[in-house]
Wavefront OBJ file of the C-alpha trace (Angstrom):
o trace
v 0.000 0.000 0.000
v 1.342 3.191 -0.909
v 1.582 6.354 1.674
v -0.642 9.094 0.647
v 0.855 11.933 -1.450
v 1.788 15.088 0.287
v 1.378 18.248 -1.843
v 1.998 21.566 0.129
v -0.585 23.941 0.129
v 0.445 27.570 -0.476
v 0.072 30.101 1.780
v -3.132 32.411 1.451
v -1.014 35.387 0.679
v 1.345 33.689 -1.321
v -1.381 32.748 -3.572
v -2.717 36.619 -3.452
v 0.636 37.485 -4.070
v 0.737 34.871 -7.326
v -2.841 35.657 -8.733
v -1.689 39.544 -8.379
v 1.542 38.634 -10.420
v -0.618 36.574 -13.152
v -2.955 39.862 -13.786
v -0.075 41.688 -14.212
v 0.664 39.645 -17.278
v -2.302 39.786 -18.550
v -2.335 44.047 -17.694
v 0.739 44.270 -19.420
v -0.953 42.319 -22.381
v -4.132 44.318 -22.548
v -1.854 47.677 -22.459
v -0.160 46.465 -25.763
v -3.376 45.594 -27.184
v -4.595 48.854 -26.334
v -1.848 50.804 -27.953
v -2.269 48.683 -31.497
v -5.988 49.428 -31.823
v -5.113 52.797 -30.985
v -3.376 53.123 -33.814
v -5.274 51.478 -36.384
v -7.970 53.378 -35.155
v -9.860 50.125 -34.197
v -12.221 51.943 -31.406
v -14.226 48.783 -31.005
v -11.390 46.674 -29.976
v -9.988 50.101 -28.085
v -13.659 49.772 -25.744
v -13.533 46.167 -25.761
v -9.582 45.751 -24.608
v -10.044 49.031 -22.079
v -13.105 47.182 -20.320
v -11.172 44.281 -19.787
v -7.691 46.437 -18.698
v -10.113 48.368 -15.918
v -12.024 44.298 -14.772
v -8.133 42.988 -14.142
v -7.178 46.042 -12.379
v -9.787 45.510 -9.888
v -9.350 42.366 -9.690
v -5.703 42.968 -8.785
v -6.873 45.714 -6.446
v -9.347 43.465 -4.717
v -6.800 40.770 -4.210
v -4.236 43.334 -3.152
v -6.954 44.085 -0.509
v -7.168 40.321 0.832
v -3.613 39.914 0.645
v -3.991 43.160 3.331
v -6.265 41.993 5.333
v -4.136 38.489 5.683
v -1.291 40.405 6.206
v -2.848 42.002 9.393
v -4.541 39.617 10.973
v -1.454 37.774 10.645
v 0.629 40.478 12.470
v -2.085 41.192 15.130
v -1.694 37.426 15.717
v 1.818 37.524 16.146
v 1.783 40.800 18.445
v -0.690 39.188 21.032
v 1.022 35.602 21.540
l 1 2 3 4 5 6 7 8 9 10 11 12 13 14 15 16 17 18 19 20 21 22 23 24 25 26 27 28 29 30 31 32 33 34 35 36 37 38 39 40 41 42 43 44 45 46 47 48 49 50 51 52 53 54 55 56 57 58 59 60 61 62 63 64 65 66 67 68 69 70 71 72 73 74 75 76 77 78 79 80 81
């Protein structure tokens, strides 16, 4: 019989931290996109591609705001033990 697998399970803010850095990417992506249908005066695509630039920015803001919150209840943890 084989021993069960052991996979470590990130860290709450390390996994903020991650999804943060993946929308970032895909930010950086979306900002190039921009700038090309900018310049072939493609204003559909600009819309479309802005949208989606402002959704992953709050997504990245809202995780920032977890990763916050984590972050202090972790420290007001530490302080009172």
């Amino acid at each position: 019989m084989n021993a069960p697998v052991s996979f470590p399970i990130p860290s709450a803010a390390r996994q903020c931290r991650a999804h943060i850095a993946e929308l970032a990417g895909v930010i950086g992506a979306n900002a190039e996109i921009i700038e090309r249908y900018a310049e072939l005066g493609d204003d559909v695509g600009l819309e479309y591609q802005l949208r989606r630039l402002v959704l992953h920015v709050k997504a990245a803001t809202a995780t920032f705001r977890d990763l916050a919150a984590i972050e202090n209840a972790r420290r007001a943890e530490s302080e009172a033990a």
